[in-house]
TORLOTI-751213 format. One record per residue: residue number from 0; residue in one letter; x, y, z of N, C-alpha, C in turn. Coordinates in steps of 0.02 Angstrom, whole numbers, padded with zeros to 5 digits. Layout:
REM TORLOTI-751213
(NUM, 'A', (X, Y, Z), (X, Y, Z), (X, Y, Z))
...
REM end
This chain:
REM TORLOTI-751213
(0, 'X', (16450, 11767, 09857), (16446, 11727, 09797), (16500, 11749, 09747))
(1, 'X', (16554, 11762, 09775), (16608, 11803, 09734), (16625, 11751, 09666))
(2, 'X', (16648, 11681, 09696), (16655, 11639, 09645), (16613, 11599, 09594))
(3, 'X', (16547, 11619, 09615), (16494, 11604, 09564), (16498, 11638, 09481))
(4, 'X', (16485, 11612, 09444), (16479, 11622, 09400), (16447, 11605, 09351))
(5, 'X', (16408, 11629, 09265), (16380, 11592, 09257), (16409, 11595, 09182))
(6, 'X', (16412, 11532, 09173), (16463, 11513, 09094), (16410, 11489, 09036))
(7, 'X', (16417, 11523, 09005), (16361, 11522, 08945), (16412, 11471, 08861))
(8, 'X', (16408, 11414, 08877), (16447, 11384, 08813), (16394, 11377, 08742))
(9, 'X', (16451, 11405, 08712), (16422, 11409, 08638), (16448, 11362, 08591))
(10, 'X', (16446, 11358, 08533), (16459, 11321, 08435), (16394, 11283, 08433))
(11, 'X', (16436, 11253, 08359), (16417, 11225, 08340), (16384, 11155, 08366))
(12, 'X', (16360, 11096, 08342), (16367, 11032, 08365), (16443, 11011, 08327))
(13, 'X', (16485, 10962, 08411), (16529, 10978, 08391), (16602, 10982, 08393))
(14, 'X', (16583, 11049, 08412), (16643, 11104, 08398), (16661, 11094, 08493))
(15, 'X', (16655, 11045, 08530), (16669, 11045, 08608), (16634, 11091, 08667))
(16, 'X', (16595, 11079, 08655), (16569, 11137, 08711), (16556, 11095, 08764))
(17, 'X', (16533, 11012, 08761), (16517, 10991, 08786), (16602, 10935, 08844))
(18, 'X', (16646, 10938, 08810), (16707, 10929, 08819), (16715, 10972, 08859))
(19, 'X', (16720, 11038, 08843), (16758, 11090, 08897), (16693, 11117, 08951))
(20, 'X', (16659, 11100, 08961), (16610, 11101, 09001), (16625, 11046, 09050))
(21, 'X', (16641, 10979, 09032), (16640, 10938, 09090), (16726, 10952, 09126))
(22, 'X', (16762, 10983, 09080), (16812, 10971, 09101), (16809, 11050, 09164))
(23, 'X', (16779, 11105, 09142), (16769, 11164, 09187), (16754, 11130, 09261))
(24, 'X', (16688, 11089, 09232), (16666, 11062, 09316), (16727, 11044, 09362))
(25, 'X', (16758, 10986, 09345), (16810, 10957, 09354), (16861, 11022, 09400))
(26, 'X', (16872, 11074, 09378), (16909, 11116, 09395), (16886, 11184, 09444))
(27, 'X', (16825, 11193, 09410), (16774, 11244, 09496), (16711, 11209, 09516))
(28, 'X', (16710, 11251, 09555), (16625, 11235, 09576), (16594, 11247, 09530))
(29, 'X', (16545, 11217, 09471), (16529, 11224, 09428), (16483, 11160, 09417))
(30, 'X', (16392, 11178, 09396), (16362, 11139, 09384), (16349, 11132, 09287))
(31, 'X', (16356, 11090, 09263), (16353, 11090, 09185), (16282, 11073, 09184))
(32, 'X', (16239, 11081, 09133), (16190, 11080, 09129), (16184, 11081, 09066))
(33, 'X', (16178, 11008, 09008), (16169, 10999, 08952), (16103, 11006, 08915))
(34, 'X', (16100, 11062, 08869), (16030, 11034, 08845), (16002, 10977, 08797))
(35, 'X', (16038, 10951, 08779), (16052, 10887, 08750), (16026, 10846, 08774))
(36, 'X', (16041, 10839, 08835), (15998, 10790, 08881), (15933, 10811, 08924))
(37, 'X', (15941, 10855, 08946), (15868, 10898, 08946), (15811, 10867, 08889))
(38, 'X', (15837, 10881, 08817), (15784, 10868, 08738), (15792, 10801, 08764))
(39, 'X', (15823, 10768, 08761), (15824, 10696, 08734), (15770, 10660, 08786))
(40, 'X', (15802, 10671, 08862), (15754, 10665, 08891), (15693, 10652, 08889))
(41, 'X', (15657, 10726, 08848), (15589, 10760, 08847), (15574, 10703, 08786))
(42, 'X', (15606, 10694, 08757), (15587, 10673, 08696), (15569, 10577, 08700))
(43, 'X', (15611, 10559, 08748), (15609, 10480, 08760), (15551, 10478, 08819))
(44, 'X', (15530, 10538, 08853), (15461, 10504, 08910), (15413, 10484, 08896))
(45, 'X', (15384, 10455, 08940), (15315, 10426, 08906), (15267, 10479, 08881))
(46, 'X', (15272, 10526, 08890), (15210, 10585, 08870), (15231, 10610, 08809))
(47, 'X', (15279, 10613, 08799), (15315, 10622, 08726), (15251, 10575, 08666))
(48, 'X', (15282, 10515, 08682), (15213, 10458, 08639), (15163, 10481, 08623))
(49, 'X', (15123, 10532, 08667), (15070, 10555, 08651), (15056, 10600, 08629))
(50, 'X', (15101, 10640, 08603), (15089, 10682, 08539), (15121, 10670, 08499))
(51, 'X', (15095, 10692, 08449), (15102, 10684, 08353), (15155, 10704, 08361))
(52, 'X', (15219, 10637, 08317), (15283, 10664, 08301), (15324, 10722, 08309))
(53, 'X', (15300, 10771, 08258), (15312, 10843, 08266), (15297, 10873, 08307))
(54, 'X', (15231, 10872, 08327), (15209, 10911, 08391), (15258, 10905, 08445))
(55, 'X', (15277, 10836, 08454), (15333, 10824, 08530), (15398, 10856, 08496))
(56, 'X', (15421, 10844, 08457), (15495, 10890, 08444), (15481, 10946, 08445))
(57, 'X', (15426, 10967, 08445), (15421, 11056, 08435), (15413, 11062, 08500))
(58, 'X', (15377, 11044, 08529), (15347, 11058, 08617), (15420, 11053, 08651))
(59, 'X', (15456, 11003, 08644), (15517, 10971, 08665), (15564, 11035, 08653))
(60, 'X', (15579, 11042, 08610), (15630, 11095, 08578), (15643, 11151, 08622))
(61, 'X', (15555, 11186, 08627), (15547, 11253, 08653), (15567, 11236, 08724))
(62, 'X', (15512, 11190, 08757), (15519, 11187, 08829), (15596, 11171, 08832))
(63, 'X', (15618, 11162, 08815), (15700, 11120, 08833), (15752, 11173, 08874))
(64, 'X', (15732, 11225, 08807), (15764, 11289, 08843), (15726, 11309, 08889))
(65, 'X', (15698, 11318, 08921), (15643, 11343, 08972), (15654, 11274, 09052))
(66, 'X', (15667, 11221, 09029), (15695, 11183, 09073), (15748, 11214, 09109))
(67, 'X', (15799, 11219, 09062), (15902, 11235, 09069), (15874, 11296, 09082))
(68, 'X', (15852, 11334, 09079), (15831, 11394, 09128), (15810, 11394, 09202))
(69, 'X', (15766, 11360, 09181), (15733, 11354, 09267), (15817, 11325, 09306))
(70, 'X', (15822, 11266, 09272), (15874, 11231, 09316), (15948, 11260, 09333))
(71, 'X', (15962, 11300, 09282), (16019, 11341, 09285), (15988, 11413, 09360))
(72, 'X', (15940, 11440, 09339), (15924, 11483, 09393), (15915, 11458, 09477))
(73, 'X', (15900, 11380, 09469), (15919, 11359, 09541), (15980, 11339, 09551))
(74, 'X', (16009, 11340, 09527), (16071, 11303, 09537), (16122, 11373, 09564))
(75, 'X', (16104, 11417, 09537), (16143, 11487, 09552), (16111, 11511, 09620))
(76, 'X', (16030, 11504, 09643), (16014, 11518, 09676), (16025, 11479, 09756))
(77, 'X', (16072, 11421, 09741), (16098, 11388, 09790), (16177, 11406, 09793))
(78, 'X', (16188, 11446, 09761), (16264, 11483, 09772), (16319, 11426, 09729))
(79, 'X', (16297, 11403, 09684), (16352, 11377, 09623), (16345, 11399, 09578))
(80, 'X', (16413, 11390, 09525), (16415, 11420, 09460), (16362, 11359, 09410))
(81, 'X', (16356, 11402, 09357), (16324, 11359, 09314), (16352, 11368, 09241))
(82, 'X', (16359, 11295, 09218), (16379, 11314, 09135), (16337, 11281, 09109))
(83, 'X', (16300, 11317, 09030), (16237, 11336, 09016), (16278, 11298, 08936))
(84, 'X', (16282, 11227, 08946), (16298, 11180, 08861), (16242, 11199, 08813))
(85, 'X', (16248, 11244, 08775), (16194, 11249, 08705), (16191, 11292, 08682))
(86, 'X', (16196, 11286, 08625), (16211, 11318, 08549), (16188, 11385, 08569))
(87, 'X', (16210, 11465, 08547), (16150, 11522, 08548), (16145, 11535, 08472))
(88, 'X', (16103, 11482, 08463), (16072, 11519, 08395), (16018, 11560, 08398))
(89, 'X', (16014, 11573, 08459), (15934, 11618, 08464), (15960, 11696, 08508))
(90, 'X', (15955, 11746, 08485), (15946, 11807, 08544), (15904, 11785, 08619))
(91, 'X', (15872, 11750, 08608), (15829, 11745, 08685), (15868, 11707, 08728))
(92, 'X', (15903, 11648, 08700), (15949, 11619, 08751), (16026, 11645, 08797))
(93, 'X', (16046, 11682, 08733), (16085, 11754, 08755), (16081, 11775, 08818))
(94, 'X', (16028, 11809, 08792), (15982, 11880, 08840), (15969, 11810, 08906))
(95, 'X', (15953, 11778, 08909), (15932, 11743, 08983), (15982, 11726, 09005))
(96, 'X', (16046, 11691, 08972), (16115, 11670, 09029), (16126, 11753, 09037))
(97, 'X', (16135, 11808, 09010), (16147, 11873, 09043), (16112, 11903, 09094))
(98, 'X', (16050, 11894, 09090), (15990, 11897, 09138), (16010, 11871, 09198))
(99, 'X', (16008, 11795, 09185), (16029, 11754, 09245), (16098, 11782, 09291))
(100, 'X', (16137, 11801, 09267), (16167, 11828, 09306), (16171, 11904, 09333))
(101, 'X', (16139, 11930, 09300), (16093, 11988, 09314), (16081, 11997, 09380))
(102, 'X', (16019, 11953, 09381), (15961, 11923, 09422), (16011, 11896, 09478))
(103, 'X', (16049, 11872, 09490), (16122, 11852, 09542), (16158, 11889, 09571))
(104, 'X', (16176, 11938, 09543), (16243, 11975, 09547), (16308, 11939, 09542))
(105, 'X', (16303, 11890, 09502), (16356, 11875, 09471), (16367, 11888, 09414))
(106, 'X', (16451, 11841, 09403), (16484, 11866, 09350), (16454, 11810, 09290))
(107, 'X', (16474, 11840, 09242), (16437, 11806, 09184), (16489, 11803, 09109))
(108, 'X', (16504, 11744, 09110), (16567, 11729, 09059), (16525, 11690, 09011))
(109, 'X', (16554, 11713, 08928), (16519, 11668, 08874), (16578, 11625, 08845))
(110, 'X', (16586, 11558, 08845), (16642, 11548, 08779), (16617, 11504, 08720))
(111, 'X', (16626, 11504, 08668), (16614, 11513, 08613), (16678, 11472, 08582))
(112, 'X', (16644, 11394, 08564), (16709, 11355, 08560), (16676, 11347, 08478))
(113, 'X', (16740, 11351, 08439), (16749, 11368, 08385), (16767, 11303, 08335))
(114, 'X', (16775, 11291, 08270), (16821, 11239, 08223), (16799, 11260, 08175))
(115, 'X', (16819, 11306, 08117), (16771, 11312, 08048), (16790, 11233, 07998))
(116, 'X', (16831, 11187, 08025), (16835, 11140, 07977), (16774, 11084, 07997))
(117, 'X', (16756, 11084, 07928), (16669, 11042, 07950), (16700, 10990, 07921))
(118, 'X', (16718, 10965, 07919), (16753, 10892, 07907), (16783, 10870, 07974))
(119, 'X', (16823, 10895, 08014), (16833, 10911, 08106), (16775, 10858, 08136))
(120, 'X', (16726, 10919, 08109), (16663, 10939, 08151), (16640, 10875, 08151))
(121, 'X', (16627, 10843, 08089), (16573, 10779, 08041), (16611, 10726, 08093))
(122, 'X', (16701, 10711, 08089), (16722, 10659, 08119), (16704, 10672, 08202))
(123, 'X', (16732, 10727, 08216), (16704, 10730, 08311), (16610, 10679, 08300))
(124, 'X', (16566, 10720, 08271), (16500, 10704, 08279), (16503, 10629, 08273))
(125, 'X', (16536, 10589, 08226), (16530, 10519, 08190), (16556, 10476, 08263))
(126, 'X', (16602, 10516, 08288), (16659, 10460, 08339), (16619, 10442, 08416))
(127, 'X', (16556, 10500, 08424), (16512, 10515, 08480), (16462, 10437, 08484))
(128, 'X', (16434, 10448, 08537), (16381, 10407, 08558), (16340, 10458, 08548))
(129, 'X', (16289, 10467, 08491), (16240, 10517, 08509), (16166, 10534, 08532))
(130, 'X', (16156, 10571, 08552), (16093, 10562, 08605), (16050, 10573, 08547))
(131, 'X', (15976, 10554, 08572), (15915, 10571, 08520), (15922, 10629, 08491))
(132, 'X', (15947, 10686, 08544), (15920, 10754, 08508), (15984, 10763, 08481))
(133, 'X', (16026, 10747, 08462), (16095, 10753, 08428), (16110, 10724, 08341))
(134, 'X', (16146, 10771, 08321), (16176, 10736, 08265), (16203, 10696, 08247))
(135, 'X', (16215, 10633, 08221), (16259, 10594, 08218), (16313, 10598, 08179))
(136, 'X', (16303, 10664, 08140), (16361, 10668, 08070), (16344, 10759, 08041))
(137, 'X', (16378, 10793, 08015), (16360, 10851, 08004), (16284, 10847, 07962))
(138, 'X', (16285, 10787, 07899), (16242, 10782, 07867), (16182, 10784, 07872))
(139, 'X', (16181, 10717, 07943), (16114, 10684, 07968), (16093, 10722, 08045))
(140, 'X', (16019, 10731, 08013), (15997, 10787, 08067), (15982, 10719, 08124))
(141, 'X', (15969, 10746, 08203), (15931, 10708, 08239), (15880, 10659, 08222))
(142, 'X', (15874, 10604, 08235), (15801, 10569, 08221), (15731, 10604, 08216))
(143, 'X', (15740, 10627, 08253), (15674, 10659, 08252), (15661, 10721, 08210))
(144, 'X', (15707, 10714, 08175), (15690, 10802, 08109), (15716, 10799, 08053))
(145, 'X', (15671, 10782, 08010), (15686, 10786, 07939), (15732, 10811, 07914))
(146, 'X', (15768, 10801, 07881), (15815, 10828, 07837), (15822, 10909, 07798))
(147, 'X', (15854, 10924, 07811), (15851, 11004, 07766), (15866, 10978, 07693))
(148, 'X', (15786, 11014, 07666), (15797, 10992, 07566), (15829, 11043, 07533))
(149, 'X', (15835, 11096, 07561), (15881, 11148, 07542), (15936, 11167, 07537))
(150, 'X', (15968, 11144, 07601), (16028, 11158, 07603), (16060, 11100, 07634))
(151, 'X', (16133, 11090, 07622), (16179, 11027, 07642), (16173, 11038, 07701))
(152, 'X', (16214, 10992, 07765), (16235, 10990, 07816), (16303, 11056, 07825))
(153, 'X', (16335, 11037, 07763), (16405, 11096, 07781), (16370, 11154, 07781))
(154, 'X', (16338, 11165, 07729), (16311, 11238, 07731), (16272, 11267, 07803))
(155, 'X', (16224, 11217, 07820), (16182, 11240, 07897), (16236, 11241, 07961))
(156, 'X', (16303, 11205, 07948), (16356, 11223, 08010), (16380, 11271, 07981))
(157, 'X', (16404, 11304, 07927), (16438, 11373, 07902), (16382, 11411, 07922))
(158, 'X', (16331, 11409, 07911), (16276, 11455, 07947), (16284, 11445, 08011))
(159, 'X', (16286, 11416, 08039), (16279, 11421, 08104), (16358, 11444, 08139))
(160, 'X', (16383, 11440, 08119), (16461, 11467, 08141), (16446, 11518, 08133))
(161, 'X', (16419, 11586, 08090), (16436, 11630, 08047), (16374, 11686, 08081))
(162, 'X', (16307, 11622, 08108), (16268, 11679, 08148), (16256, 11654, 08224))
(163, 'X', (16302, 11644, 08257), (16285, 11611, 08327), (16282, 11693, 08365))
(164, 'X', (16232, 11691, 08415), (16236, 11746, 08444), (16277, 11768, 08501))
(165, 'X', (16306, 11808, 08484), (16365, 11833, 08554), (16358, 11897, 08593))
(166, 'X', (16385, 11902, 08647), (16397, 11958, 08678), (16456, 12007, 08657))
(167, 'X', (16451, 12060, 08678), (16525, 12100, 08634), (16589, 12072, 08666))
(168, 'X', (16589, 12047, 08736), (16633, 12005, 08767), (16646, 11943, 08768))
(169, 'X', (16697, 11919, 08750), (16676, 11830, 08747), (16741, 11805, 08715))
(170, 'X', (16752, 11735, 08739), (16820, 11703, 08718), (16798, 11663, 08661))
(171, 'X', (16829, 11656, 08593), (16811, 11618, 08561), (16859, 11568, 08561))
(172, 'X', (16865, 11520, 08576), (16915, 11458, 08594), (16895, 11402, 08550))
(173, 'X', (16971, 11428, 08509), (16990, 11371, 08448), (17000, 11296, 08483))
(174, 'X', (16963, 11266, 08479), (16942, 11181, 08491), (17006, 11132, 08450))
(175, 'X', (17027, 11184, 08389), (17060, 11148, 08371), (17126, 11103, 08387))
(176, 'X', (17146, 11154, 08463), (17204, 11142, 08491), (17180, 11097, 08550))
(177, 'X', (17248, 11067, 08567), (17261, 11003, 08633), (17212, 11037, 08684))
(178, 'X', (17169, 10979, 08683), (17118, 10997, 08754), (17134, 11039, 08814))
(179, 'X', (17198, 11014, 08849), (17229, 11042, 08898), (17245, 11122, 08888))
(180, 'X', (17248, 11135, 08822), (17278, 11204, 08819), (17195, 11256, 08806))
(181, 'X', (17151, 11222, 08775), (17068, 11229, 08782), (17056, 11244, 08878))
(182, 'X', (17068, 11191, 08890), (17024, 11224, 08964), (17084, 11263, 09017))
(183, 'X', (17157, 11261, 08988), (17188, 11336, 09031), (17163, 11388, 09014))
(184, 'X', (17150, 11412, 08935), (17124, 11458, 08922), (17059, 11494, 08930))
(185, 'X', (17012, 11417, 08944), (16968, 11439, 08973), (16944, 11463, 09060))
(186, 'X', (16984, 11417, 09083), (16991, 11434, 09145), (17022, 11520, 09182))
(187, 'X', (17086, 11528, 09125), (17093, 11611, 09146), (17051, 11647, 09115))
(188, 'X', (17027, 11649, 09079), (16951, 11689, 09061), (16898, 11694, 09114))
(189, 'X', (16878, 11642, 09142), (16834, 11623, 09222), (16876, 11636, 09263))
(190, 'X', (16941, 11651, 09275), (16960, 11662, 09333), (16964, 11761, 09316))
(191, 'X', (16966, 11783, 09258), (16959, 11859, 09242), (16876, 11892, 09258))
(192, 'X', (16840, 11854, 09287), (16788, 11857, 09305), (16763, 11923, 09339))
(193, 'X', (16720, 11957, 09338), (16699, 12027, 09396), (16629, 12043, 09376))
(194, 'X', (16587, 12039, 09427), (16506, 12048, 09419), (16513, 12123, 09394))
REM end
């Protein structure tokens, strides 16, 4: 399983993770595995309906990651790489793409696609088709979740740029530049690979 690997993509909403993820596939053996669509999914089935608003975005939320887990751990366990699309705003999601390859003996690459201009960010989000569980604008949260009365949209992406969780190793890949020069760089990073 020398060329397995397991790619843990990070930012913002955004900031491309989901861009250089399809484009990785494209280039190794590599299964992408969005959680985006995972939530949205969870969130449009019929069993969704049957709980109280909140209750399904919350149930939805948690399980979502716990989905892209399970599914990422088979996908490795059939001898392909996996890249793991979603935000680490949490230590636990971290700790499990590291695990997961742990648990493999593979190699385990994080990248961490970057833009601090939230104006960037707002037009990428605006120009998207976006899924239920997605933003449509830095401002406007998902359908399904109230608005933050506290704080703006810029401010919760400056937070979230500012505490995304990382490993001490990791490429942070400025988005800001020509796609093509985004996934060489990412690609010799995955090809610097060693369990």
């Amino acid at each position: 399983m020398g060329d397995v690997v397991v790619v843990q993509m990070s930012g913002v909403p955004g900031a491309g993770k989901t861009t250089i993820a399809r484009e990785l596939v494209r280039h190794r053996r590599l299964v992408a595995i969005d959680r985006d669509v995972v939530l949205t999914a969870m969130l449009e089935s019929d069993g969704a309906d049957n709980l109280e608003r909140h209750g399904a975005l919350t149930f939805a939320r948690v399980a979502s990651y716990d989905v892209v887990k399970a599914m990422a751990d088979d996908v490795v366990a059939q001898g392909l790489g996996v890249v793991i699309d979603s935000p680490c705003f949490y230590d636990e999601l971290l700790a499990a793409g590291q695990a997961l390859a742990a648990k493999h003996g593979v190699a385990y690459r994080y990248i961490e696609c970057v833009t601090e201009d939230i104006g960037l960010l707002d037009r990428r989000l605006r120009s998207r088709q976006a899924l239920r569980s997605q933003r449509p604008s830095v401002d406007a949260p998902p359908i399904d979740l109230a608005a933050d009365r506290e704080r703006s949209g810029s401010d919760l992406f400056a937070d979230g740029i500012a505490n995304m969780k990382r490993p001490d190793t990791y490429l942070r890949l400025d988005t800001t530049q020509p796609l093509h020069e985004c996934v060489a760089q990412a690609l010799a990073f995955l090809d610097s690979a060693s369990t």
